[in-house]
N, C-alpha and C positions, 0 to 999 in steps of 0.2 A: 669568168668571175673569180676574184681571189678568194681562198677558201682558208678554215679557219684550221689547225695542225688538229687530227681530231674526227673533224668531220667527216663523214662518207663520201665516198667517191659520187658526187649528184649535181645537177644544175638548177636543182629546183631552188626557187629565193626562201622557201620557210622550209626547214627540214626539223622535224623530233623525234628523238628516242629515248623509248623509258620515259617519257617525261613526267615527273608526279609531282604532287603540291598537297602538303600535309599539315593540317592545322590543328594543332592538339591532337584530340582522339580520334579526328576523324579525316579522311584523306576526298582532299576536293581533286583534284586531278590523279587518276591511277594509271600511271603505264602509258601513257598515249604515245604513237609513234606512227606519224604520217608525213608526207611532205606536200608542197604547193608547189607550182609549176612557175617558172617564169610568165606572166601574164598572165595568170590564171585568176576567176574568180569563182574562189572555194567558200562555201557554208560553212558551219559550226551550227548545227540545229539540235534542238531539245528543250525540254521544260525548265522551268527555272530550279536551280541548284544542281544545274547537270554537270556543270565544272566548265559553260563555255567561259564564264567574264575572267576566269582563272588563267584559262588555257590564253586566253589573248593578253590577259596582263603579263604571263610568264612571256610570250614573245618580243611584246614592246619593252622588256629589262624594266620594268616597274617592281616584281617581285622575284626573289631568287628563287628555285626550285628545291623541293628537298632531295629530290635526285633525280636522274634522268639528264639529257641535255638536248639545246634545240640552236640550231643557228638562221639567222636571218641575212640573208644578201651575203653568206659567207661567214659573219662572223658570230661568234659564240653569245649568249643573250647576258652570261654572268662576266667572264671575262672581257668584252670589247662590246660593253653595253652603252659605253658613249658613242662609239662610233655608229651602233646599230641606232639610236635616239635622230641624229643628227640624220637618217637616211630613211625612215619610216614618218608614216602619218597617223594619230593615234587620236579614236573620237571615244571616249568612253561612255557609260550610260549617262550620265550626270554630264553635256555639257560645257566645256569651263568657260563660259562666259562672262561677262562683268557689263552688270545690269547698268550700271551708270554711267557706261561708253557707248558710241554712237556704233553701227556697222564698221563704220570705215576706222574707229577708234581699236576697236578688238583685233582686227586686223593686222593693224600696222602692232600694237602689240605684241602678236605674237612674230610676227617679222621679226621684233628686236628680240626675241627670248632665239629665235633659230639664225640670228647672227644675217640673216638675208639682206644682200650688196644694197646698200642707198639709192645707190646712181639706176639697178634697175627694180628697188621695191615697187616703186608706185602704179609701173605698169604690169607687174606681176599682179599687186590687188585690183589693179582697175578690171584684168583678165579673168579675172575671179570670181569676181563679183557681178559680171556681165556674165557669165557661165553659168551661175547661182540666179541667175534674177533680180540680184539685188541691189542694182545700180540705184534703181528709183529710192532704196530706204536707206542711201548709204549714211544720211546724217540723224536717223532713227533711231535713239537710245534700243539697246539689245534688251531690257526690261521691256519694252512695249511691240515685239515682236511676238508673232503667234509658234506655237510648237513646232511647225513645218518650218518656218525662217528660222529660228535657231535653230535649227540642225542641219540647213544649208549654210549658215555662218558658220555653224560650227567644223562644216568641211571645206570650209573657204581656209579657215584658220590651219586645219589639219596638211592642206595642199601647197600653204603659202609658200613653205620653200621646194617645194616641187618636188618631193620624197616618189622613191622607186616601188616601197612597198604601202599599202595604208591598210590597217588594220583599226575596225569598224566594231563596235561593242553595242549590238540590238538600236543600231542607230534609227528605224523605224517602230520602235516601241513607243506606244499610245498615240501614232499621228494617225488621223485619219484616212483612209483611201484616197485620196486625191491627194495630199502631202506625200502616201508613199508612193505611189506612182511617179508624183516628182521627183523625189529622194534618188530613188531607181534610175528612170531616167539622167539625171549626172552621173550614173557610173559608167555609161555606154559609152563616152568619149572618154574616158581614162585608160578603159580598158584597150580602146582604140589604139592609144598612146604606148600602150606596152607596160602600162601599172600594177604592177601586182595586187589582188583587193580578196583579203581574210575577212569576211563578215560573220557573226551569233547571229540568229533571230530565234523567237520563239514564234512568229510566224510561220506555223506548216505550208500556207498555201503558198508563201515565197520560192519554195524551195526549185521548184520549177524554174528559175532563173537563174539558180549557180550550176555551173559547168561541171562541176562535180561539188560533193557535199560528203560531212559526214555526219551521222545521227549519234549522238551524247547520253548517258544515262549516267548517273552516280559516279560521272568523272571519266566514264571511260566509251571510246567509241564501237557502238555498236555494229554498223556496217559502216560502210563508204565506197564511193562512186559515183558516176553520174547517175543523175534520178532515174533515168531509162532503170538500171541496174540495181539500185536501191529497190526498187519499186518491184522490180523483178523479185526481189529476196523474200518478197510475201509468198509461206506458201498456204494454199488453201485458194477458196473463195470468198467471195464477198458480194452480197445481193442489196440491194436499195428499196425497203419498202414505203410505199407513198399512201398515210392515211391520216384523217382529219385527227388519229388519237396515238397519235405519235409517241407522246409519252407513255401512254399504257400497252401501247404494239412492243415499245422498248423493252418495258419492263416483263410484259408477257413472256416474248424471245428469251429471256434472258434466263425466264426460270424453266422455262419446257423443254428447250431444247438445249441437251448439257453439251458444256463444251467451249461453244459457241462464247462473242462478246458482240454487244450491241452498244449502238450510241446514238444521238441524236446530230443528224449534220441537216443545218435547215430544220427545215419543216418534215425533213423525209428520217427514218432510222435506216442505218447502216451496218448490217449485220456479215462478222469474219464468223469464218469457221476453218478450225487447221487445217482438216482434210478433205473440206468440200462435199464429202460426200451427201447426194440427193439432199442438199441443204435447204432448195428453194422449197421440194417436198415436205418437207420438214418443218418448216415455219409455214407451211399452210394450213397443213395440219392443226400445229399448236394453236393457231390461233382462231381457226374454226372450234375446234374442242372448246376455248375458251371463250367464244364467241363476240372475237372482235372483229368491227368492220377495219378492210382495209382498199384499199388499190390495187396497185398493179405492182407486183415483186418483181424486177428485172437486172438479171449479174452485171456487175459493173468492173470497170479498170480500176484497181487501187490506185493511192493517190500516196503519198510519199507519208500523209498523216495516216490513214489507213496503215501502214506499214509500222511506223513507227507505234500506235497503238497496240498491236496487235505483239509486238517484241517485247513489249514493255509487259503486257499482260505474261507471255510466258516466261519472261524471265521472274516475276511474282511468284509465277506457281511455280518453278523449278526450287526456289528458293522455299516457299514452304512447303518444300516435299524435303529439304535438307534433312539430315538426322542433326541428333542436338551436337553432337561432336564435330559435324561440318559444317557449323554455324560460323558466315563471313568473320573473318577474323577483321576487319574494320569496323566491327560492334554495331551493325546496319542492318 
């Protein structure tokens, strides 16, 4: 792969260092420095305002960085961000659709905006669109498509000229379960193909799907790895209690036994503790004293959200445990 003068000696298609994005007083992306693998499909996971839609706009040359630098397929995102536009696939949260064209209208569209050869557009969209499903709605104005279809046009549009990399902005954000399942399902043949695929979600349960991942907080990445690994990085326990008063087991746990954080997943509370200790003991306890019915307490495998909560919480408390003099100097 030709490489950009600059860049680090690497073969991965997305490389970043330092990479930051500062908007007035406050910094949406801090320091980030990771890379993606040739064919790889890498996550960007966290809550909203973690710095993922930044981190992917800074790679598709949409925004320039305040400092740091990142190359895609070789080349630098600021300086040879035409060439990187022209070799990437880019779905943002918003769609760019145009309600008042058909399928096969939006298509051929974006064909003429990526310069794609005449002679073989048509069977590049016909290919597409039988990929996607959506041969049968191809003369179905994109206004009258459900959320699940336009976001399959919408990577119809994103593939038409057959990009190396494609970088994906929470493109299963508010489709139902059975849309993302479909969503998902089109990635397994690209990836087949040798595509490189940078996805955001704010879906935790997704996470199980990308090959490696990294978890996001206030711009900056907090672990990464494969979820095996991620998931590894919880330390403590965590127990599952199952009772009809779910919310008031929550809230019980939360005040008796210090430490600890609980949440509601389902119908059941989900209770970390840093250092595990006789923790099941402990919530039995409390809620005897307290005298709430419950079920059956049994320790479970954390789940990649379990992990990411549980970071989240101690980086809170690290933070107000600061003295006032080592207060974040990004004003947060």
């Amino acid at each position: 792969m030709k490489t950009s003068i600059g860049m680090p000696a690497t073969s991965a298609a997305i490389c970043a260092q330092s990479l930051s994005m500062r908007f007035r007083s406050s910094i949406a992306v801090d320091g980030l420095t990771f890379a993606v693998k040739d064919g790889e499909l890498f996550g960007l996971i966290g809550s909203d305002g973690s710095g993922k839609t930044t981190t992917i706009r800074l790679l598709a040359s949409i925004m320039e960085p305040t400092s740091g630098d990142a190359w895609v397929l070789g080349h630098h995102v600021v300086r040879e961000s035409d060439a990187i536009r022209q070799q990437i696939g880019y779905m943002g949260q918003t769609v760019g659709l145009y309600d008042d064209l058909t399928v096969l209208e939006n298509a051929e569209f974006y064909a003429d905006i990526y310069g794609v050869c005449r002679s073989s557009r048509s069977k590049q969209i016909d290919r597409l669109l039988e990929f996607a499903r959506l041969t049968p709605f191809k003369k179905r104005l994109a206004g009258h498509l459900s959320g699940g279809m336009k976001q399959k046009l919408g990577l119809v549009c994103a593939l038409v000229h057959d990009p190396r990399v494609l970088l994906l902005d929470e493109p299963t954000n508010g489709l139902d379960p059975v849309s993302r399942h479909e969503f998902w399902g089109l990635l397994q043949p690209l990836l087949a193909r040798g595509v490189t695929i940078l996805m955001s979600t704010a879906y935790m349960d997704e996470a199980e799907r990308f090959g490696r991942l990294a978890l996001m907080h206030n711009g900056r990445i907090v672990t990464i790895g494969a979820p095996s690994a991620v998931k590894d990085f919880a330390r403590g326990a965590i127990v599952e209690i199952q009772s009809s008063e779910s919310r008031h087991v929550a809230v019980v746990v939360q005040e008796l036994v210090p430490g600890c954080r609980a949440r509601l997943v389902g119908e059941n509370v989900r209770v970390w503790m840093p250092m595990g200790v006789e923790l099941r003991n402990r919530i039995e306890r409390a809620l005897a004293d307290a005298g709430v019915s419950f079920g059956s307490i049994s320790e479970v495998e954390p789940s990649v959200e379990d992990v990411f909560v549980a970071m989240l919480g101690e980086g809170r408390r690290e933070e107000q445990q600061k003295p006032a003099d080592e207060a974040d100097p990004r004003g947060r």
